[in-house]
VOPAGU-2260 file (C-alpha; in pm, 1 decimal, decimal comma):
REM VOPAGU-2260
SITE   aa  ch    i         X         Y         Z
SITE  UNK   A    0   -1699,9    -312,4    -484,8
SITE  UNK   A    1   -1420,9     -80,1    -612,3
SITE  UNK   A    2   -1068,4    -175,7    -705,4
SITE  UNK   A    3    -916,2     -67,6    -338,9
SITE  UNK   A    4   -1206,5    -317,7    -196,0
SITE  UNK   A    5   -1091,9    -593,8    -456,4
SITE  UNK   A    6    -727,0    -526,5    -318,1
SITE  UNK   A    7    -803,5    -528,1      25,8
SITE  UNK   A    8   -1004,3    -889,6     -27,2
SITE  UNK   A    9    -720,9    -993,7    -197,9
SITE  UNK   A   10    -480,4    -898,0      70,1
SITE  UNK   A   11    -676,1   -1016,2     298,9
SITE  UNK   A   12    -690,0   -1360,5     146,4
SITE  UNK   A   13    -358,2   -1383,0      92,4
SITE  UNK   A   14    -252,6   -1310,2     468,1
SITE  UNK   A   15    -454,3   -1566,6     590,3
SITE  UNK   A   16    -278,8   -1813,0     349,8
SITE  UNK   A   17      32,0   -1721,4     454,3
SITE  UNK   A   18     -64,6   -1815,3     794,7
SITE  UNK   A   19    -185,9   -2139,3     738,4
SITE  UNK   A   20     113,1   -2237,9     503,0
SITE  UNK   A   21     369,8   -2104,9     785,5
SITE  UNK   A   22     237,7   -2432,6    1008,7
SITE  UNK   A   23     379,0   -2670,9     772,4
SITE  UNK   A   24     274,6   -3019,8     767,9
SITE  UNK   A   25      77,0   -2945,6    1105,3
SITE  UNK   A   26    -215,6   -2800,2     948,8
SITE  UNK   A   27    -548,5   -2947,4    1021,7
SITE  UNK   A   28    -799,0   -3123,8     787,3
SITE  UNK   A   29   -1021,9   -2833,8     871,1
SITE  UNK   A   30    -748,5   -2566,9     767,5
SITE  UNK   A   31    -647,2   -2771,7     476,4
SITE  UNK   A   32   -1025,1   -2711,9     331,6
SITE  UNK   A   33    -975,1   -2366,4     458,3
SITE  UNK   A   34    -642,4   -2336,5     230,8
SITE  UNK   A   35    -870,7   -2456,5     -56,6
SITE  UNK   A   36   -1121,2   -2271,3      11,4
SITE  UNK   A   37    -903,0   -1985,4     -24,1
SITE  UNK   A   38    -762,1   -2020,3    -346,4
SITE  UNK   A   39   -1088,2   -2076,3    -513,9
SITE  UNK   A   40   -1185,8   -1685,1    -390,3
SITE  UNK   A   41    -843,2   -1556,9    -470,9
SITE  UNK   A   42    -912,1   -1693,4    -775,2
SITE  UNK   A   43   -1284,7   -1526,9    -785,1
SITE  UNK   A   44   -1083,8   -1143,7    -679,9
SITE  UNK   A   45    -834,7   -1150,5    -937,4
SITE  UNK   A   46   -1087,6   -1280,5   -1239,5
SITE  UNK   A   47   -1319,8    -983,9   -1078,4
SITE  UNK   A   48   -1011,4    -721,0   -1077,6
SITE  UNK   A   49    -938,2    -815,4   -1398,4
SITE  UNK   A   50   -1266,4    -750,9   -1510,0
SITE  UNK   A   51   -1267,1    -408,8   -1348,2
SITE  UNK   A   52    -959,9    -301,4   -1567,4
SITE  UNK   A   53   -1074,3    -458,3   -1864,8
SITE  UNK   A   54   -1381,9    -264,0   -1855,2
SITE  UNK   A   55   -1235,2      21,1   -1796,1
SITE  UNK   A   56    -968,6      38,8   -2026,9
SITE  UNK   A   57   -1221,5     -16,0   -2287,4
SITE  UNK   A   58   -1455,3     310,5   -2127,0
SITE  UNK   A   59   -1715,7     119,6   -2017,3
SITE  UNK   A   60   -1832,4     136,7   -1625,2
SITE  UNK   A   61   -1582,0    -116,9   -1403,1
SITE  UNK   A   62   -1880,3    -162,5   -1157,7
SITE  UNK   A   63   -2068,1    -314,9   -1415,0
SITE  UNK   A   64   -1816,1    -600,1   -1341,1
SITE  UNK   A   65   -1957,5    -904,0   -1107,9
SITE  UNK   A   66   -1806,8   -1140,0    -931,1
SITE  UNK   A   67   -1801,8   -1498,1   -1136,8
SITE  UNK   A   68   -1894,3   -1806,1    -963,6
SITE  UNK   A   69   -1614,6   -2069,6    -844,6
SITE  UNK   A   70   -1695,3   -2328,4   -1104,0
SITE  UNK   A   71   -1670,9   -2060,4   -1379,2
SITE  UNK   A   72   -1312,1   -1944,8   -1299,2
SITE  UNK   A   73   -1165,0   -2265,9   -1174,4
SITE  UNK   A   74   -1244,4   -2428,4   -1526,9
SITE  UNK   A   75   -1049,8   -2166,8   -1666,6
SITE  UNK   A   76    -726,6   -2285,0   -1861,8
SITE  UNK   A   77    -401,8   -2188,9   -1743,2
């Protein structure tokens, strides 16, 4: 996955929040999990984009980056 494939996730991600959070309050307990569900693998794309940049700023290969599982970046502190 290159950086325009990380973006495009993202992007992706992001739209499909935005239409769940434009319903308001009338969201269902399904989309609600959905909406969770979300975050946790926006979370995963920016951790791996950051990565990619990292990695390359330092000159070593960006797709030697890998995607990091949802318990290791949600444990992360803010």
């Amino acid at each position: 996955m290159n950086d325009q494939d990380v973006h495009q996730s993202i992007e992706k991600l992001v739209a499909e929040e935005h239409a769940l959070l434009e319903k308001g309050g009338a969201i269902t307990d399904d989309e609600r999990k959905r909406l969770g569900a979300i975050n946790v693998q926006l979370d995963r794309m920016w951790d791996l984009l950051r990565q990619r940049r990292a990695r390359e700023e330092f000159g070593q290969d960006p797709n030697s980056a890998h995607e990091r599982s949802a318990d290791t970046v949600e444990k992360y502190l803010q």
